[in-house]
C-alpha positions in Angstrom: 174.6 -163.2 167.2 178.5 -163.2 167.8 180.6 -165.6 168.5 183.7 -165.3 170.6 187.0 -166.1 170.8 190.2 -165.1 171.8 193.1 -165.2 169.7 197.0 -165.7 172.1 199.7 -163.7 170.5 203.0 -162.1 171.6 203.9 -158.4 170.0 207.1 -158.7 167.0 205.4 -162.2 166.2 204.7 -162.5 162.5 203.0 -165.3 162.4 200.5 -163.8 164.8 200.2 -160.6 162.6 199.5 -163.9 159.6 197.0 -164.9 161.7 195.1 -161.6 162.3 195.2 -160.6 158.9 193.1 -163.8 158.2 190.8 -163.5 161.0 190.0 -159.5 160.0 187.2 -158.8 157.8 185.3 -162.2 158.9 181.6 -161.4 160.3 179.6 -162.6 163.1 182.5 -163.3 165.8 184.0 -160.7 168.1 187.8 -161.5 168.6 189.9 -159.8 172.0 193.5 -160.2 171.4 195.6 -161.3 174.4 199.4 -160.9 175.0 201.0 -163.4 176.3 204.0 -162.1 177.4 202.1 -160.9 179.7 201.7 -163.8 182.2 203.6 -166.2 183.0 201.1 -169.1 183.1 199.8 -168.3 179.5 203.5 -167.8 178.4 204.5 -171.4 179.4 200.8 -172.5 177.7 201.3 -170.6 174.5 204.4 -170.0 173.8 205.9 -172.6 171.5 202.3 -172.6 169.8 201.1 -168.6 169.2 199.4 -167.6 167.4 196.4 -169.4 168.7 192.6 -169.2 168.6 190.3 -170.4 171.0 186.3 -170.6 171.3 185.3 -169.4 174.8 182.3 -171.2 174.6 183.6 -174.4 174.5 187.3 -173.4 174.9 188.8 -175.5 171.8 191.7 -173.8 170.3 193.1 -173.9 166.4 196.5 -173.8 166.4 198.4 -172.0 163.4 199.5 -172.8 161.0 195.4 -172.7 159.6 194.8 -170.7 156.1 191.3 -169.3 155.3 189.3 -172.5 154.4 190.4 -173.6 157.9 189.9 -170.6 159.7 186.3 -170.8 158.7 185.4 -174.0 159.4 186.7 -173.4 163.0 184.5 -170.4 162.9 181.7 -171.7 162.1 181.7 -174.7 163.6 
């Protein structure tokens, strides 16, 4: 069963391409990027913060900077 989540980024953003290097390659979750340049209400949300990973199902977000060990225990918790 997969989990999902969404992961906030903004294109150019190197951290955010950090972020998705970490999260590819993990199994079991399904992961929709979403631009936030793209909206104005997620811009003023996100901005200061991208990259940024949220659980729909419960909608709490992990914040970067997170490394592997971090990123998993969000995961999977």
């Amino acid at each position: 069963m997969n989990r999902f989540f969404v992961l906030y980024v903004t294109s150019g953003c190197h951290l955010c391409e950090q972020a998705e290097r970490l999260i590819q390659g993990q199994t079991g979750i399904a992961v929709s990027a979403v631009e936030i340049a793209d909206d104005a209400e997620l811009l003023e949300q996100y901005g200061a913060r991208i990259p940024v990973l949220q659980r729909q199902e419960t909608g709490e977000e992990l914040d970067w900077p997170f490394d592997m060990e971090t990123l998993q225990r969000f995961l999977t918790g």
